[in-house]
N, C-alpha and C positions, 0 to 999 in steps of 0.2 A: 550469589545471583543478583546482579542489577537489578533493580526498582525501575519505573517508568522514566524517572529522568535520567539514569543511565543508558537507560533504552533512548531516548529522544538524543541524548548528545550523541551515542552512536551512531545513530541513522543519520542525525546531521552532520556527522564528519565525514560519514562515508556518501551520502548524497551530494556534501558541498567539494571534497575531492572527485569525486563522478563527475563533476558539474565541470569542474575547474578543468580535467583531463577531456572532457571531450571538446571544450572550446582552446586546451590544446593541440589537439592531437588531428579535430577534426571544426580547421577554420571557419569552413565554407558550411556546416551544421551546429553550428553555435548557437544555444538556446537564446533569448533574450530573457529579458527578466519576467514574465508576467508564466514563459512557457519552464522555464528555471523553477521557479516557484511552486508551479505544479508539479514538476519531477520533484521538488524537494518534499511535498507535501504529501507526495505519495510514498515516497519512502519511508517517510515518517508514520506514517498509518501504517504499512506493511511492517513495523519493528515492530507496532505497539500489537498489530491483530496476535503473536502466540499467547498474550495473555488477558486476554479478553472471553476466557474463559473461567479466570479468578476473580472477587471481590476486591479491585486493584482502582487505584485512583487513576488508571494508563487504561483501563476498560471505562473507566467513565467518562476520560480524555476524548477515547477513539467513538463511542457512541454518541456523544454530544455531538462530536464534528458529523460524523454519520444521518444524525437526524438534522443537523443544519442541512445538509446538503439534500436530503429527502424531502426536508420540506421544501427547499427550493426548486427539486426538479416537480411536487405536485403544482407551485405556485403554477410555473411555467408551460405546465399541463403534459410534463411528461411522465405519464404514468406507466407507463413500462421500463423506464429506467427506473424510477422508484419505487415497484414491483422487486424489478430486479435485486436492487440495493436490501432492500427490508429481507427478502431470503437469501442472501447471502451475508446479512446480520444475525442470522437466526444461527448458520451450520455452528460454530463454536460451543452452543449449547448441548451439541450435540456426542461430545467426548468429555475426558475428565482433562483437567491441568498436565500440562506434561505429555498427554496424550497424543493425538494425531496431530494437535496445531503446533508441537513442538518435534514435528521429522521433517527430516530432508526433502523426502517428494512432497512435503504438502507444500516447503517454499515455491517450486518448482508448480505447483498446481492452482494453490491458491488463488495467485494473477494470473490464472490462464483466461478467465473472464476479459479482463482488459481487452486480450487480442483476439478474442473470441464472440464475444458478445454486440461488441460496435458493428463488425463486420456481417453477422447476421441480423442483426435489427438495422442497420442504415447503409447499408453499403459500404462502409468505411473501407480504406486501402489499409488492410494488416501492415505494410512496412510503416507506416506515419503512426505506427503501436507502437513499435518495438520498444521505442526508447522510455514510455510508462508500462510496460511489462520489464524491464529492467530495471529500473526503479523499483520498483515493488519487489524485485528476486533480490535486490541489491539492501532493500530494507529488512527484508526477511533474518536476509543472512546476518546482517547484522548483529541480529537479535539471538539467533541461533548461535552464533560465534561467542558472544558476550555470556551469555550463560555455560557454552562451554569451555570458556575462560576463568570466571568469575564464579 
């Protein structure tokens, strides 16, 4: 079983091949770098969330960034994004290792938030998700694959 940095070079291989193939395949939806970065960063947090239920330096990894980013959305006084983030930092607690954050439909559910959540609190147009709900199913897998590999 990969350790966290197995996990992260995963995710980053399969986010930066993600990246790579849709600014081939699809010219005219080519990320730039700043929106790249975010798909890759989501990935990367999506490899790391199955095991953010152990005593893991890849759970202290993914919580740090977690609370930067809480803190920043209280800074800027979005409190119901940050609401939102803090209980959906909580569910992992809520099973053992291996448990529900290591199957299939959790990849599959986990980021359903992404395309769920913007659209109800701001309006947001669901297709301008897709591509960080993909991201995150693609990081998932990742990690899900690596262990079933490894």
């Amino acid at each position: 079983m990969p350790g966290y940095k197995g996990h992260l070079a995963g995710a980053g291989l399969v986010a930066g091949c993600a990246w790579a193939a849709l600014g081939a395949w699809l010219p005219a939806h080519e990320p730039g770098p700043l929106l790249g970065s975010v798909l890759v960063a989501v990935c990367v947090l999506a490899a790391l969330f199955p095991d953010v239920d152990t005593d893991s330096k890849g759970r202290g990894l993914f919580y740090a960034i977690l609370a930067a980013v809480d803190l920043g959305l209280l800074v800027r006084g979005q409190y119901r994004w940050a609401a939102v983030l803090g209980f959906a930092a909580m569910l992992p607690a809520l099973g053992h290792h291996r448990g529900w954050t290591h199957s299939w439909w959790a990849m599959l559910v986990v980021p359903l938030p992404i395309l769920v959540l913007p659209v109800a609190f701001y309006g947001v147009e669901p297709l301008a998700l897709v591509p960080f709900y993909v991201a995150a199913v693609l990081g998932y897998l990742s990690h899900l694959a690596l262990d079933a590999l490894l």
